[in-house]
Steps between C-alpha positions, in 0.01 A plus 500: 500500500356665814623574855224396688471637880336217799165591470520373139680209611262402774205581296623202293582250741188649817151451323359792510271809339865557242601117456315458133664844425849392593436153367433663144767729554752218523370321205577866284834560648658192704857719532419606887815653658475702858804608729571203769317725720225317402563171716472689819213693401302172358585339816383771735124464282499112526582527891187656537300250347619259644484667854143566425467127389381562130776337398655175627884484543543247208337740269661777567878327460346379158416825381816681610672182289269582218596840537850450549529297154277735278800770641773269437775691366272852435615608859704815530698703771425875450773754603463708817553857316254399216244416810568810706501741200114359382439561896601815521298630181202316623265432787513100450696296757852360425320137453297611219781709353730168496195398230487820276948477505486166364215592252689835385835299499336216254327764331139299500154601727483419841161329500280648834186553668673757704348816461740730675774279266328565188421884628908569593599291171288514255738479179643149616181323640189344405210410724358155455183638411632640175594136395168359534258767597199242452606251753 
């Protein structure tokens, strides 16, 4: 089981330079969870390919389907003080410290290619790069 943050999640679902990684890093762990943050945030990165036409609209509602169904029922609300608290004894933004609450509060990795995340937190995350440092 992993919390996995929306660069993870796009990286599966965007072809890309980290698809193969995430790919294999579904096929170790298929328990993805992320705070229901992550709908807004996935959005926000498929609106801009699809305003810069590198995806059509049909593809981008089936991937945020896809996505939607691989986080069927491994979507969590986070509580405000949890949030504020990892703000206040870090420099990451309240959106990235909804993903480290729910990874602390399930007690697995948050799986990122944020550096500052994996700087700020490093006993509760993992990059992708340690998974598969050969892809």
């Amino acid at each position: 089981m992993i919390v996995a943050d929306t660069n993870i999640i796009s990286y599966l679902y965007i072809s890309g330079d980290r698809s193969l990684q995430a790919e294999h890093l579904l096929s170790v762990d298929s328990d993805w969870n992320a705070p229901i943050l992550w709908r807004s945030e996935f959005r926000s990165v498929l609106s801009q390919y699809l305003r810069k036409d590198l995806l059509a609209i049909e593809d981008v509602l089936l991937i945020i389907q896809q996505a939607e169904i691989l986080l069927t029922d491994s979507e969590y609300e986070v509580t405000s003080a949890h949030i504020m608290q990892l703000v206040k004894s870090s420099n990451c933004s309240s959106y990235d410290c909804e993903f480290i609450a729910l990874a602390q509060h399930l007690d697995v990795p948050l799986v990122t290619t944020d550096k500052k995340i994996l700087r700020e937190f490093p006993n509760i995350t993992k990059s992708l790069d340690s998974f598969f440092p050969n892809i």
